[in-house]
C-alpha positions in Angstrom: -22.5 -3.6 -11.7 -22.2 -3.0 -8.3 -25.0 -1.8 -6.2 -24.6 0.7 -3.4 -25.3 0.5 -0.1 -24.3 2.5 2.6 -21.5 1.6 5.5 -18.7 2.4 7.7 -15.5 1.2 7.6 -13.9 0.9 11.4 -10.9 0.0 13.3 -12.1 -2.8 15.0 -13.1 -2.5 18.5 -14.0 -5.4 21.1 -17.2 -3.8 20.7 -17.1 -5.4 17.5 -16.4 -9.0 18.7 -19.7 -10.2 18.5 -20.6 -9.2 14.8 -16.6 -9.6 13.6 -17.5 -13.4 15.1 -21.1 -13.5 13.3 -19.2 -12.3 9.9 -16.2 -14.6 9.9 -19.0 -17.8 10.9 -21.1 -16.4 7.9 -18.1 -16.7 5.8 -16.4 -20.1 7.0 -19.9 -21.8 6.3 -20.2 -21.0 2.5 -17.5 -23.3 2.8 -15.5 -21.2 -0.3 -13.4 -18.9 1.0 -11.8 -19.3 4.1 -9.6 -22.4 5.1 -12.1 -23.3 8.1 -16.0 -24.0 7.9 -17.2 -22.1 10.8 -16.3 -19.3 13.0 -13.7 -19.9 15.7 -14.5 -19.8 19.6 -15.4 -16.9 21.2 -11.9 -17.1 23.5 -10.0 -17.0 20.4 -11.7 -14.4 18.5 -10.8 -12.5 21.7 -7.3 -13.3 21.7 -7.0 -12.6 18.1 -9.0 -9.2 18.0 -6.7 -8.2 21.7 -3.8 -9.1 19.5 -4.3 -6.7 16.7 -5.3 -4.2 18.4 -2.4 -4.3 21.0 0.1 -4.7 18.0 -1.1 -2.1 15.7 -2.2 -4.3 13.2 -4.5 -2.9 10.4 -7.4 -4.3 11.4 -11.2 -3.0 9.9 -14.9 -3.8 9.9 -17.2 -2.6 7.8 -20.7 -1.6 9.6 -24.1 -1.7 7.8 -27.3 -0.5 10.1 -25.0 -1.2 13.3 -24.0 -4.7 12.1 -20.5 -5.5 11.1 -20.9 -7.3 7.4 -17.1 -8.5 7.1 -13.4 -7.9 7.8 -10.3 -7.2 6.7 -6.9 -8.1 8.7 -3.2 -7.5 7.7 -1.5 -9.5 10.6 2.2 -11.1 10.9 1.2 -14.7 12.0 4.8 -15.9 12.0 5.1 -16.5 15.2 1.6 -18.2 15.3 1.4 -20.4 12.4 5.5 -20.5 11.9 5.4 -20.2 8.5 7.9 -17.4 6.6 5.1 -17.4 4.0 2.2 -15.8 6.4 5.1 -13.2 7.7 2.2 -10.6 6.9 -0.9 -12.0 5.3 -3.9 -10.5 5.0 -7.7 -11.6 5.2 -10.8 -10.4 3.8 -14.3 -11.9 4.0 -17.5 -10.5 3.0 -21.0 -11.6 4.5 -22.4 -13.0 1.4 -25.5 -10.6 1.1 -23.2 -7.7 0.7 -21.4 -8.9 -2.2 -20.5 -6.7 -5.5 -20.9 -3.7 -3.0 -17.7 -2.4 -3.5 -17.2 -3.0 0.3 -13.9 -5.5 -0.1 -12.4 -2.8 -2.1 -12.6 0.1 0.5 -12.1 -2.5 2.8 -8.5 -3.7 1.7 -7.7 0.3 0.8 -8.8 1.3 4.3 -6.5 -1.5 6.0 -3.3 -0.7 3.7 -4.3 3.4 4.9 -4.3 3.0 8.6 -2.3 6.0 9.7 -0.6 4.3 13.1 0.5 1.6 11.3 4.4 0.9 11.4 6.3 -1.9 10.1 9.4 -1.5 12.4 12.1 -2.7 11.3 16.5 -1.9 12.9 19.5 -2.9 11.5 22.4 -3.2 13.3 25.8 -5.0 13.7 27.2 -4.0 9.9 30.5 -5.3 9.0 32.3 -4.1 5.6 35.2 -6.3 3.9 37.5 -6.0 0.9 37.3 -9.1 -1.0 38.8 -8.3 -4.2 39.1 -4.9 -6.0 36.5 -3.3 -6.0 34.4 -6.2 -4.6 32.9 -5.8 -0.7 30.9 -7.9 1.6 28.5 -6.1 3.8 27.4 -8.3 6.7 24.5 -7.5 8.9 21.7 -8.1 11.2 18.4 -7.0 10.0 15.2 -7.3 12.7 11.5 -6.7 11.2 8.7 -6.1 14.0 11.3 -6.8 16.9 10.5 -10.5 16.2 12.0 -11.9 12.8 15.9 -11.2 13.2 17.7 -12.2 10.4 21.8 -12.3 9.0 22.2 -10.1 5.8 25.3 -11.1 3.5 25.4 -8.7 0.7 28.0 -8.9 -2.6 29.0 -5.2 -3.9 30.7 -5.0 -6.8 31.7 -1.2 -8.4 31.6 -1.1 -12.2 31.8 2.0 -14.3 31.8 4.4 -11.0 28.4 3.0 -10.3 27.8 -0.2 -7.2 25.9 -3.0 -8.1 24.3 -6.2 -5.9 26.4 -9.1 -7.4 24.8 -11.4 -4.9 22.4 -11.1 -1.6 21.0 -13.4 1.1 19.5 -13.2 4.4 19.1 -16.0 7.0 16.6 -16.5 9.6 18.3 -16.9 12.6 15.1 -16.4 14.9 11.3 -15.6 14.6 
């Protein structure tokens, strides 16, 4: 059963650096959770924190008597780790004394909620072909966050006056 104590979930703020830096140290160092056992430099907790907040990226802290007690991040780190997997990963971590709180929970509802959040994504350059009766192949370019671009090849096949997807792929072409 979880027992109650009282906090504020927050965008993060670099006002927040120092405790956001304190929690995520906390965290890496009961060596279970996170993939690192201590907190990252205070230069790249910057950068990181800058990032977010320049990009929009739901982004929260969770503050207990004026102290930040965890995190919660939903970033694309593509372009930072280059992996397709982490195209938008999130992290949570709870300082281990405000566990079974409930605090995680409203933490990864309140990052999914953030109002001025937009996944942008534009797709252009659409070509249509006949291949066969009934059969078309829609072509086209498909960018997520003005960074991933990708080349869409779609299979349509019409069957009983309704379309169906016969086949679909997309291609990376640059991230």
């Amino acid at each position: 059963m979880e027992s109650k104590v009282e906090y504020t979930i927050v965008p993060i703020t670099l006002a927040h650096l120092e405790g956001f830096r304190a929690a995520v140290d906390s965290v890496a160092r009961e060596k279970k959770y996170l993939s690192f056992l201590e907190g990252p430099p205070f230069a790249m907790s910057k950068e990181f924190v800058e990032k977010n907040i320049k990009e929009n990226w739901p982004h929260v802290v969770p503050i207990v008597d004026n102290t930040v007690v965890g995190w919660c991040d939903i970033t694309s780190n593509v372009t930072s780790l280059n992996r397709l997997a982490y195209a938008h990963s999130g992290e949570l971590g709870i300082v281990e004394s405000y566990l079974g709180k409930g605090i995680g929970k409203a933490l990864m509802y309140n990052a999914l909620d953030i109002p001025n959040y937009q996944d942008i994504w534009e797709a252009k350059d659409f070509a249509l072909m006949r291949i066969a009766q009934d059969n078309y192949l829609l072509k086209y370019t498909l960018i997520q966050n003005k960074i991933r671009v990708t080349r869409r090849s779609t299979i349509w096949r019409r069957e009983n006056a309704m379309w169906k997807i016969l086949y679909h792929q997309g291609t990376v072409i640059n991230e």
